[in-house]
C-alpha atoms as an extended CHARMM CRD file, in Angstrom:
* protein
*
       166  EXT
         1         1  UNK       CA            -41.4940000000      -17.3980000000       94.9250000000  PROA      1               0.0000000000
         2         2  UNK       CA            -38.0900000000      -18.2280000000       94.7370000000  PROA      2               0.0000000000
         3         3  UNK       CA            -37.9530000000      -20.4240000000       97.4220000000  PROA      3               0.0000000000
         4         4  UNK       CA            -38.3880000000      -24.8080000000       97.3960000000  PROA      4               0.0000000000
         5         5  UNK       CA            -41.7630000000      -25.2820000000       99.2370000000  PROA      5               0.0000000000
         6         6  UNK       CA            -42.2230000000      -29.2710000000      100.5180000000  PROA      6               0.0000000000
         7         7  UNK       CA            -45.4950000000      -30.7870000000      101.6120000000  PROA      7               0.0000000000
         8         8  UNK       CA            -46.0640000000      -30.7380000000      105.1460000000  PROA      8               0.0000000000
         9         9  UNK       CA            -48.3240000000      -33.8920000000      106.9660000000  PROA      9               0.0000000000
        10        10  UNK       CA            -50.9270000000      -31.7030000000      107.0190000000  PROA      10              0.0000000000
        11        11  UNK       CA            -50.6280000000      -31.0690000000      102.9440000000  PROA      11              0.0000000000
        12        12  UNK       CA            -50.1750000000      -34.7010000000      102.5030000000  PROA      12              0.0000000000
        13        13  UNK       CA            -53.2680000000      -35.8450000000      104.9430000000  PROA      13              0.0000000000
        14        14  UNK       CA            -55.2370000000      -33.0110000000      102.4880000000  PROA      14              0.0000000000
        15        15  UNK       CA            -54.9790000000      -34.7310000000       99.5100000000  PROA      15              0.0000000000
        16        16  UNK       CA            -56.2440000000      -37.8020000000      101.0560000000  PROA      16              0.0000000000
        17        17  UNK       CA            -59.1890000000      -36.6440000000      102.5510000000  PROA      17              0.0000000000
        18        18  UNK       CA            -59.8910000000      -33.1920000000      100.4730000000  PROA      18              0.0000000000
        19        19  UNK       CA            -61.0990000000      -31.5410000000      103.7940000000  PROA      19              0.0000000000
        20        20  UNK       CA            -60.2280000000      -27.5850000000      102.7670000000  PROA      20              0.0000000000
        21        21  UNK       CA            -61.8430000000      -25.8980000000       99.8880000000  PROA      21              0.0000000000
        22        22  UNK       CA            -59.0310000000      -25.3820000000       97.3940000000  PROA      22              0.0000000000
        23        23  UNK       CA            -59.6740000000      -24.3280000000       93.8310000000  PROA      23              0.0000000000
        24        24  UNK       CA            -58.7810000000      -26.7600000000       91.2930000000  PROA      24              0.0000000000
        25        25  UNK       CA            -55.5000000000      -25.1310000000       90.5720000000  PROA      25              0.0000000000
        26        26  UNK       CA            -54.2800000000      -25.0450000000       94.0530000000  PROA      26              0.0000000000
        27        27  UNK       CA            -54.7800000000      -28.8570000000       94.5360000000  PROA      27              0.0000000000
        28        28  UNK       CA            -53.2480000000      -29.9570000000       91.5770000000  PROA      28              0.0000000000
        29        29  UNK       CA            -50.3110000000      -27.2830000000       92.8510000000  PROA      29              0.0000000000
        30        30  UNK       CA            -50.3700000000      -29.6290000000       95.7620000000  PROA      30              0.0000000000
        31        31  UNK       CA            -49.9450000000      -32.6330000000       94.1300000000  PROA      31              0.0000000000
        32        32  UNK       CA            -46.7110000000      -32.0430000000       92.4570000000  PROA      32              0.0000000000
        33        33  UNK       CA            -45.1730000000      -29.3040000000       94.4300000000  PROA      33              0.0000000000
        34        34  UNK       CA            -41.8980000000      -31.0750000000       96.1040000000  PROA      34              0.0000000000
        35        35  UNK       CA            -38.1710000000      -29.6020000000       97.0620000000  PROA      35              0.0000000000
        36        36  UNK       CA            -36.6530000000      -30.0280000000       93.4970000000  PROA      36              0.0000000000
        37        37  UNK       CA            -38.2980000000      -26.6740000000       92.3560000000  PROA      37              0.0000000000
        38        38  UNK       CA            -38.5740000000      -23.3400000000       93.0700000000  PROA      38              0.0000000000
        39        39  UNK       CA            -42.5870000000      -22.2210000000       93.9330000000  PROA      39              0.0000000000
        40        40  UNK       CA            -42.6840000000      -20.2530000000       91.0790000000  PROA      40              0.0000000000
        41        41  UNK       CA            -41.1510000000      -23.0530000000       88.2690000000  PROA      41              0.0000000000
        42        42  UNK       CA            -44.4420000000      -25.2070000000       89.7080000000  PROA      42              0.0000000000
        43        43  UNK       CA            -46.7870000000      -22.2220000000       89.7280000000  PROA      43              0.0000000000
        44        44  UNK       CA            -45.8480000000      -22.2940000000       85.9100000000  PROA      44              0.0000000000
        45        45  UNK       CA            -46.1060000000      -26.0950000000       85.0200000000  PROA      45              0.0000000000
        46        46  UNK       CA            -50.5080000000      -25.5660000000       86.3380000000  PROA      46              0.0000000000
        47        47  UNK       CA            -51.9810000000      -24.2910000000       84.1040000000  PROA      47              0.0000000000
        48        48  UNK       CA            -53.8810000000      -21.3470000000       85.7010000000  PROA      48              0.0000000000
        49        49  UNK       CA            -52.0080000000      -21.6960000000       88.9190000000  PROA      49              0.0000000000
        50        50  UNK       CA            -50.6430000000      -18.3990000000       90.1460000000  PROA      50              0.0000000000
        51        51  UNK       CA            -48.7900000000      -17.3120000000       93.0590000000  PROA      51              0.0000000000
        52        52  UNK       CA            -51.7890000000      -16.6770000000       94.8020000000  PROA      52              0.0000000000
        53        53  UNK       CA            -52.4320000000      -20.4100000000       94.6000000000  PROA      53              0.0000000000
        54        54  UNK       CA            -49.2020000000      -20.7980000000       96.2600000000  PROA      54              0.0000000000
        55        55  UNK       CA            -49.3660000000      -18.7500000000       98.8590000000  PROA      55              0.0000000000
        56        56  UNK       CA            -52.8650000000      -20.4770000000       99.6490000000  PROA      56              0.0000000000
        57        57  UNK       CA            -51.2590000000      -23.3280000000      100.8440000000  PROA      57              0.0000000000
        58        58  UNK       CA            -48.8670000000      -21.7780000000      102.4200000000  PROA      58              0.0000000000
        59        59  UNK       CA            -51.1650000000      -19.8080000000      104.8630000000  PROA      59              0.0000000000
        60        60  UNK       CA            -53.1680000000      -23.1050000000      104.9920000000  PROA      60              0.0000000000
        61        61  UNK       CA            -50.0760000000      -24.8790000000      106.1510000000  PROA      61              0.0000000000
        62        62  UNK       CA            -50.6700000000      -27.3830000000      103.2800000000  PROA      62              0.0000000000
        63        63  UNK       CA            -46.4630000000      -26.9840000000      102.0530000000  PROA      63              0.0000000000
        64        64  UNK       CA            -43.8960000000      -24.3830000000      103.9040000000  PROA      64              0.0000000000
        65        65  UNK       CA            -41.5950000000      -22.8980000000      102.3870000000  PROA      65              0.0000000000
        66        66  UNK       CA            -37.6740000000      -24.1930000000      102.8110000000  PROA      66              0.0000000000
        67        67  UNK       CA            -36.0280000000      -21.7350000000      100.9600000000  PROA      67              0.0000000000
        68        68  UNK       CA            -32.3400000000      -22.6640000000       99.5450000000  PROA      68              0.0000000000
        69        69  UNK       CA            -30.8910000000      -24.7560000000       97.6160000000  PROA      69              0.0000000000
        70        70  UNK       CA            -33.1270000000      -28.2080000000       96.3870000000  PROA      70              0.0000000000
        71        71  UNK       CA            -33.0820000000      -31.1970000000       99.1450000000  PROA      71              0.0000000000
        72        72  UNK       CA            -32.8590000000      -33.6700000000       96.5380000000  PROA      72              0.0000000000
        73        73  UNK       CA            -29.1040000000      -35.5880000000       97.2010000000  PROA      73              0.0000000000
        74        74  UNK       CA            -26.5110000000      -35.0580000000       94.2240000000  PROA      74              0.0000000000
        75        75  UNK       CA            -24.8090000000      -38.2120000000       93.3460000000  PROA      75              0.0000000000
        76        76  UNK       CA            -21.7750000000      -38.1420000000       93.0930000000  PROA      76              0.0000000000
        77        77  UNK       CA            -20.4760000000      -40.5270000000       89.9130000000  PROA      77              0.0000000000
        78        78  UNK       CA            -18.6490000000      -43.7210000000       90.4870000000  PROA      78              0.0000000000
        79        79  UNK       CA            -18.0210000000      -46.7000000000       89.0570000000  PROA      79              0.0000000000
        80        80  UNK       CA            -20.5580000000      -49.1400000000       88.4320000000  PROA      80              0.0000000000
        81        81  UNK       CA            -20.3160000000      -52.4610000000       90.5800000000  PROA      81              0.0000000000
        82        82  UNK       CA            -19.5090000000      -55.4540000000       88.9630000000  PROA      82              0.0000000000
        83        83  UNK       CA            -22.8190000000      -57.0840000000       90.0710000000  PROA      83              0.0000000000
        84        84  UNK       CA            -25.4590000000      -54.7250000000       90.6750000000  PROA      84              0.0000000000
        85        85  UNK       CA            -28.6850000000      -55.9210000000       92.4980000000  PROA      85              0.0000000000
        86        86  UNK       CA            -31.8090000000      -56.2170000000       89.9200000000  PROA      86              0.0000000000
        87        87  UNK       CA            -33.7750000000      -52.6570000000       90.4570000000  PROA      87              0.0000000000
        88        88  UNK       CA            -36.6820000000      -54.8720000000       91.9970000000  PROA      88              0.0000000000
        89        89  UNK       CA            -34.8880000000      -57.0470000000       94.1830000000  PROA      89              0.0000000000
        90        90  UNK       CA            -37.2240000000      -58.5230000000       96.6300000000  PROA      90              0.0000000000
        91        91  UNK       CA            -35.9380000000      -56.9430000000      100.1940000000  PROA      91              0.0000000000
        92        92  UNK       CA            -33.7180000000      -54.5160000000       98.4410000000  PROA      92              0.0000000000
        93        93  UNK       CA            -35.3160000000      -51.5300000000       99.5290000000  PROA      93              0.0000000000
        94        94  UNK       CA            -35.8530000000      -52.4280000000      103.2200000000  PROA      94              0.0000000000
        95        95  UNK       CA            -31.9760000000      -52.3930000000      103.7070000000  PROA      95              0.0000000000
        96        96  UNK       CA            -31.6940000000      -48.2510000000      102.8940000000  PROA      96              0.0000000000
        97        97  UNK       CA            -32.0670000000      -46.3100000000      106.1230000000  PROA      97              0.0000000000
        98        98  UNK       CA            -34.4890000000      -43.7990000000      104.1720000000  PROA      98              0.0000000000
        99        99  UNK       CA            -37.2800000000      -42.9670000000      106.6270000000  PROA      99              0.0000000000
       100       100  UNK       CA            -41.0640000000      -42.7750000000      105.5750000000  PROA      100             0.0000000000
       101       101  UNK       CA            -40.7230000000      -38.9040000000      104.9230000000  PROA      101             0.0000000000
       102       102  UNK       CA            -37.3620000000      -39.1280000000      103.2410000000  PROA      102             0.0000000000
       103       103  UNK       CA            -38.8240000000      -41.8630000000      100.8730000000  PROA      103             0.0000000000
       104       104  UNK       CA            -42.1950000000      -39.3070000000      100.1120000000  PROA      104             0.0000000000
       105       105  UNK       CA            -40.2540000000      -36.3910000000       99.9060000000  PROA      105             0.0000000000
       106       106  UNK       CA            -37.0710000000      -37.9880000000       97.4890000000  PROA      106             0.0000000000
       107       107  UNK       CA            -39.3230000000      -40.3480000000       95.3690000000  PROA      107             0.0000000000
       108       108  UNK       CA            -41.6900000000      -37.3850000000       93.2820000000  PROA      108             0.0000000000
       109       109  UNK       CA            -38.3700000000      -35.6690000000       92.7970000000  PROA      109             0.0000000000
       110       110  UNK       CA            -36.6610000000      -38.8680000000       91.3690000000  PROA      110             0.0000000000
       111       111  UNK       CA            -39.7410000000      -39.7630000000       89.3470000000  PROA      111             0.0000000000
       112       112  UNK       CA            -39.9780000000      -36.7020000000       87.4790000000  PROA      112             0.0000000000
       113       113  UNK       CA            -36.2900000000      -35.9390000000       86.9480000000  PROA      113             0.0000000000
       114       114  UNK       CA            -35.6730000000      -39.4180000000       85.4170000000  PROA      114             0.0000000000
       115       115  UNK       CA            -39.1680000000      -39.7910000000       84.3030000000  PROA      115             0.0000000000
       116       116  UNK       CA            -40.0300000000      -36.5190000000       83.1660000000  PROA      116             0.0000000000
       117       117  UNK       CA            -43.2470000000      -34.2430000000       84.4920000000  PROA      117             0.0000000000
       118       118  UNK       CA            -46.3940000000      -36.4570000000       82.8450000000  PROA      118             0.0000000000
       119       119  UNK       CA            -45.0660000000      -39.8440000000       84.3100000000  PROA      119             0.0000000000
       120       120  UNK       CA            -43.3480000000      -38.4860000000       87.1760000000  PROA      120             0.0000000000
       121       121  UNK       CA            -47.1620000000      -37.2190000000       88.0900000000  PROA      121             0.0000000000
       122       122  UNK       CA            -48.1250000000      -40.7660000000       87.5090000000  PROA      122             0.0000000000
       123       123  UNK       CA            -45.8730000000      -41.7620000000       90.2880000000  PROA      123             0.0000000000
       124       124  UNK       CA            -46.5950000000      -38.3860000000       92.7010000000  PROA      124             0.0000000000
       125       125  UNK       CA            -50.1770000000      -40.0050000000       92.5550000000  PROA      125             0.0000000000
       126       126  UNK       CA            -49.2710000000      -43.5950000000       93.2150000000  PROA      126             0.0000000000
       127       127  UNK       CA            -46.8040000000      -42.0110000000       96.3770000000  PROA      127             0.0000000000
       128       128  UNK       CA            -50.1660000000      -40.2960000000       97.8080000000  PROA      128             0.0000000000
       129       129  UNK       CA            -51.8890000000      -43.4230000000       97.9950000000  PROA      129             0.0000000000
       130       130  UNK       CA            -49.2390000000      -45.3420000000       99.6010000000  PROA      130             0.0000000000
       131       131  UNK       CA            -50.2550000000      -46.3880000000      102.9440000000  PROA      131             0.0000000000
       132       132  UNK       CA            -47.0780000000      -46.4200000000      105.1040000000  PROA      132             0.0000000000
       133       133  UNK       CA            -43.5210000000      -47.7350000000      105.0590000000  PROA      133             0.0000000000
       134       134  UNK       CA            -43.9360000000      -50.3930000000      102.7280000000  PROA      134             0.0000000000
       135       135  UNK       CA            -46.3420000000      -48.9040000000      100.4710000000  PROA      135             0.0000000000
       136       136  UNK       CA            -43.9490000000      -46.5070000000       99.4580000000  PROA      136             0.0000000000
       137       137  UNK       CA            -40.7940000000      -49.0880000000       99.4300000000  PROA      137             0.0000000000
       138       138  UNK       CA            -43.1620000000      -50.7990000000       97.1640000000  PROA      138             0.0000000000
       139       139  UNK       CA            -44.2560000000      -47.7970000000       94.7090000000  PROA      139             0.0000000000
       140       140  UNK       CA            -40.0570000000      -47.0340000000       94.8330000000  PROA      140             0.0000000000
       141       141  UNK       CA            -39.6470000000      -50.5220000000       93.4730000000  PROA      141             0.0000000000
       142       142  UNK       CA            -41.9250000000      -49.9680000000       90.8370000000  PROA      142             0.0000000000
       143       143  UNK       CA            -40.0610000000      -46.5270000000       89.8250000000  PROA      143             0.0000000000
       144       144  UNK       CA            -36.6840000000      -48.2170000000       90.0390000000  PROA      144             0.0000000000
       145       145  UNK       CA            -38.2760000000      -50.6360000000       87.1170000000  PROA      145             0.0000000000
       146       146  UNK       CA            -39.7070000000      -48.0140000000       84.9430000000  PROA      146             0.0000000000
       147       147  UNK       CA            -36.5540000000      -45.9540000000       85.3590000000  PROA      147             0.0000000000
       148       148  UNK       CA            -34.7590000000      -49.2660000000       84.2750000000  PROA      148             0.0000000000
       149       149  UNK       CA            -36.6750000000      -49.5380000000       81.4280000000  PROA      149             0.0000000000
       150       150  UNK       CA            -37.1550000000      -46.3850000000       80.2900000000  PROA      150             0.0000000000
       151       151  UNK       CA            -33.6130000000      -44.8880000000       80.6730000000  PROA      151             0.0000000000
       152       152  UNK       CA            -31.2900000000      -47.8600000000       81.3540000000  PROA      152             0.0000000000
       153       153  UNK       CA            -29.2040000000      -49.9790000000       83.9300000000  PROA      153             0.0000000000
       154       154  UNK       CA            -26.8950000000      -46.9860000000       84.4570000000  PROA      154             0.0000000000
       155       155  UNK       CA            -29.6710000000      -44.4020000000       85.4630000000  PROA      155             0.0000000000
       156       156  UNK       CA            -30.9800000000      -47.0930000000       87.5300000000  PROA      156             0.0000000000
       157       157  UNK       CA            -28.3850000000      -47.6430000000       89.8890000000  PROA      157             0.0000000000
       158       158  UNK       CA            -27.9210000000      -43.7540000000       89.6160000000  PROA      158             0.0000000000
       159       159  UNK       CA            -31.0560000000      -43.8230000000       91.4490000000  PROA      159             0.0000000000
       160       160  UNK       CA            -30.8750000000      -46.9690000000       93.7080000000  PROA      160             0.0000000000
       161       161  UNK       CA            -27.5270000000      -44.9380000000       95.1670000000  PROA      161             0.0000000000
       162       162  UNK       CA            -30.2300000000      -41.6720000000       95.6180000000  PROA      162             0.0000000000
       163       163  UNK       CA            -32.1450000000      -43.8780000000       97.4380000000  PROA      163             0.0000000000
       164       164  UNK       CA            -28.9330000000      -44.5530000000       99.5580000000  PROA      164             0.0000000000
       165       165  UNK       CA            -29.2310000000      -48.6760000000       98.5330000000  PROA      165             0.0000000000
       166       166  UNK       CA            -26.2590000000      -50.6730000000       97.7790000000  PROA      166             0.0000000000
């Protein structure tokens, strides 16, 4: 359980529709399992969950396992610009070349590393519900303003740069 498990589309079209069987455990396992953890660090943040959870949606092909090091980019520090774009500019995340699954996959994991775990979850659940593209550019402008405000310009653009925007 060392390894970084990541949703797969089937995991992901799961918690939409709830068409397996999974104990209550297992599902919520689902919800905030992402790269940025190992299977086993997530087992223990369920209460309940074991690895036998795990390894239930990994047979059901709801996450696979990636194994390695986490997905989620370091950024490297720099120096701040001297006019940084507002967190919510209108637009601003259309210009990053972030595909739909780069956006779902990077967004939980910068939600609950600047957030921390209960509102990061807040933000895994408003990233299932997203319906496309632009639902998710949209729920990423919302977590660029409650990273903002909870944490500060700097952190901000610390993530605008994760989500490879200018």
């Amino acid at each position: 359980m060392a390894d970084r498990y990541t949703k797969t589309e089937t995991g992901r079209a799961e918690i939409r529709a709830r068409v397996h069987a999974l104990t209550r455990t297992a599902r919520n396992l689902l919800l905030i399992i992402d790269p940025s953890r190992d299977g086993a660090n997530w087992v223990s943040m369920v209460q309940g969950a074991s690895a036998a959870d795990l390894q239930t949606l990994v047979d059901a092909g709801l996450v696979a396992q990636l194994g390695g090091p986490s997905v989620v980019p370091s950024v490297p520090p720099s120096e701040p610009s001297t006019a940084p774009a507002p967190a919510t500019a209108p637009g601003a995340l259309e210009a990053s070349s972030l595909s739909y699954s780069d956006l779902y996959d990077l967004l939980p994991s910068l939600a609950k590393q600047h957030l921390g775990l209960m509102k990061g979850y807040r933000f895994v659940l408003a990233i299932e519900k997203a319906d496309g593209l632009v639902g998710l550019q949209s729920v990423a402008r919302d977590l660029l303003t409650e990273i903002e405000r909870a944490k500060g310009a700097a952190v901000a653009r610390s993530a605008r740069r994760a989500l490879l925007l200018p």
